[in-house]
Structures are given as C-alpha cells and as structure tokens.
C-alpha positions as CSV (number, residue, x, y, z in Angstrom):
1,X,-7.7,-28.0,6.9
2,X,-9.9,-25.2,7.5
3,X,-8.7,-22.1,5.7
4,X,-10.1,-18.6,7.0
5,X,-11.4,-15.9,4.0
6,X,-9.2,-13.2,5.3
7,X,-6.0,-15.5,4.6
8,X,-6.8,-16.4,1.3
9,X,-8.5,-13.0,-0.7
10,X,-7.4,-13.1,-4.1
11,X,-8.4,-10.1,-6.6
12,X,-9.7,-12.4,-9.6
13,X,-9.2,-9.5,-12.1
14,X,-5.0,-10.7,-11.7
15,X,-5.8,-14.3,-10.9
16,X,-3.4,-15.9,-14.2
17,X,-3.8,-13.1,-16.4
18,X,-2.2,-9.5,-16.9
19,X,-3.9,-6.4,-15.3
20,X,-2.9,-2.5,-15.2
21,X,-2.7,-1.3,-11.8
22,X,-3.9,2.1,-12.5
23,X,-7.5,0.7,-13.5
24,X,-8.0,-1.3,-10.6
25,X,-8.3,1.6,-8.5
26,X,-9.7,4.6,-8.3
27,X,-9.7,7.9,-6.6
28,X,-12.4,9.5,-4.7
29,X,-12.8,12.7,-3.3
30,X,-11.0,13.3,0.1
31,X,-10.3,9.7,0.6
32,X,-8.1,7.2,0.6
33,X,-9.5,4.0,-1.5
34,X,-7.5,0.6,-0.8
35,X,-8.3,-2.4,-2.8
36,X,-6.7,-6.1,-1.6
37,X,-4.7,-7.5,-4.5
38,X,-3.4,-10.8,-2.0
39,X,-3.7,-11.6,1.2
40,X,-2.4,-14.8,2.3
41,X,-1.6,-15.9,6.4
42,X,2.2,-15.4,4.6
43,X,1.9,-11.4,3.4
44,X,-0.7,-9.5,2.0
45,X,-0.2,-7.0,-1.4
46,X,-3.0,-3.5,-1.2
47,X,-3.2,-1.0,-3.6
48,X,-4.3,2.1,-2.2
49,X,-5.1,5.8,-4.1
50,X,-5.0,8.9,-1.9
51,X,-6.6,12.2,-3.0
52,X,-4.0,15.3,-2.6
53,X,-3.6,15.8,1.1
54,X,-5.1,12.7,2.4
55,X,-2.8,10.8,5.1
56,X,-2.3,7.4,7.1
57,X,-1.4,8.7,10.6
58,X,1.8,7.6,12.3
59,X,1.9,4.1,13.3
60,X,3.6,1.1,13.7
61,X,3.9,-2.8,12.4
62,X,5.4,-5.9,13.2
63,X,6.2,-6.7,9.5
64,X,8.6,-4.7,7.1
65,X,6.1,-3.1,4.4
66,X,7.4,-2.6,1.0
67,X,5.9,0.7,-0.3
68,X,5.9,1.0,-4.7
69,X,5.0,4.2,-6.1
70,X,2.9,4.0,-9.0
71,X,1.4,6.8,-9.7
72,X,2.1,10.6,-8.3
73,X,4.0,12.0,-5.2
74,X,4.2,11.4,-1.4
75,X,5.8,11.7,1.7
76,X,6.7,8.4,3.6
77,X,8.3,9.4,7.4
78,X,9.8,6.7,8.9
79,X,11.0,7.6,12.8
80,X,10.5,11.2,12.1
81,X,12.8,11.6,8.9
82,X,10.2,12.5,6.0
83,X,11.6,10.9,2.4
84,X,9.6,11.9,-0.9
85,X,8.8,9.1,-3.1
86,X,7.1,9.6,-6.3
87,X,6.3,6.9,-9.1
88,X,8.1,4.2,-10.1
89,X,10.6,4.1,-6.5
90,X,10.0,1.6,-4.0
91,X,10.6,1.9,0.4
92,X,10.8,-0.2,3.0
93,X,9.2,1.2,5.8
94,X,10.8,-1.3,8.5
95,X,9.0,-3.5,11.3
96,X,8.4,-2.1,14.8
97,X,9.2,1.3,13.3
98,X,7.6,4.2,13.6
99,X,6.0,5.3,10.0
100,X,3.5,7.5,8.2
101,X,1.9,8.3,4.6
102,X,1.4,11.8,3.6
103,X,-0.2,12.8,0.2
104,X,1.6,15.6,-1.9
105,X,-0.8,14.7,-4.9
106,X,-2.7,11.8,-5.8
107,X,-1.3,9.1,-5.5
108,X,-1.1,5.2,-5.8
109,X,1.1,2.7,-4.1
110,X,1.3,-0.9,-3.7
111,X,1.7,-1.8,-0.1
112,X,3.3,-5.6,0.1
113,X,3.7,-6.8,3.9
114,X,5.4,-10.0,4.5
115,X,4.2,-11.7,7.6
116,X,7.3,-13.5,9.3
C-alpha cells in the first residue's frame, strides 16, 4: 500500500510525548503563520497564529471544521452572522457553509477538519 506524504504529516515535536501549543507557533508581522500538527486522508489538525487584523477571506468546505481558541480574540462569521470567540471556546464552522476568520488581536487557534 502506497501512502501519499500529504496523508500522513505528523509534527514529531507531539509524536508520544507532551507539547505546549503556544511554542509551537509563532507570530510574525502581518501574517498569518500555520503549522500542520496531523494530517491524515481521515482529518487534518493546523495551528495557525494571526497578527491583529490579519484575516482568512470568506469561503467554503466540504467538511465541518472545529475552531479552538487558544490564545487571544477573533471573529468567526459563519453565513454572515459574526460570533466572537476568544481563548479557551471552541466552534464549529459547519460543511458547505459559508465562513470566515477575522483577527481582533493575535491570535492562535487549532483548526481540526474531519474528512467524511
């Protein structure tokens, strides 16, 4: 069985031991930084760290995506309706649904997509 790289990513600095999401990304200047924690044909887990005002345009998926605050404040609008979310809550930002990330700080979420 051939398996493809992009199906089977794993962030070795989590592979069977404990790790502090805050360290494993950083934030940079007018950017958004992602960093693949998983990524399996099944789902994959990203961190991502947006500088204040940074933003993933509107857009859709064909997988629910589980969005986990960990660090600061944002705006996640899902069909238009804007919900604030800062550390420590979690949202579901449903499949085949319009959705967007907006930055009212830095910030750091988790994105976990299951494929299926």
């Amino acid at each position: 069985m051939t398996v493809h790289a992009r199906h089977a990513t794993t962030l070795e600095a989590c592979m069977g031991k404990a790790a502090r999401l805050e360290t494993l990304i950083g934030y940079a200047p007018d950017s958004i930084v992602s960093k693949t924690i998983l990524d399996k044909q099944v789902g994959t887990v990203t961190l991502f760290a947006f500088d204040k005002g940074q933003k993933l345009s509107e857009h859709t998926s064909p997988y629910d995506a589980i969005v986990l605050v960990t660090e600061g404040r944002a705006t996640v609008v899902i069909s238009g309706q804007p919900r604030d979310v800062s550390a420590g809550e979690i949202i579901i930002m449903p499949a085949n649904t319009p959705h967007a990330v907006v930055a009212d700080e830095r910030f750091k979420m988790l994105l976990i997509m299951i494929r299926g």
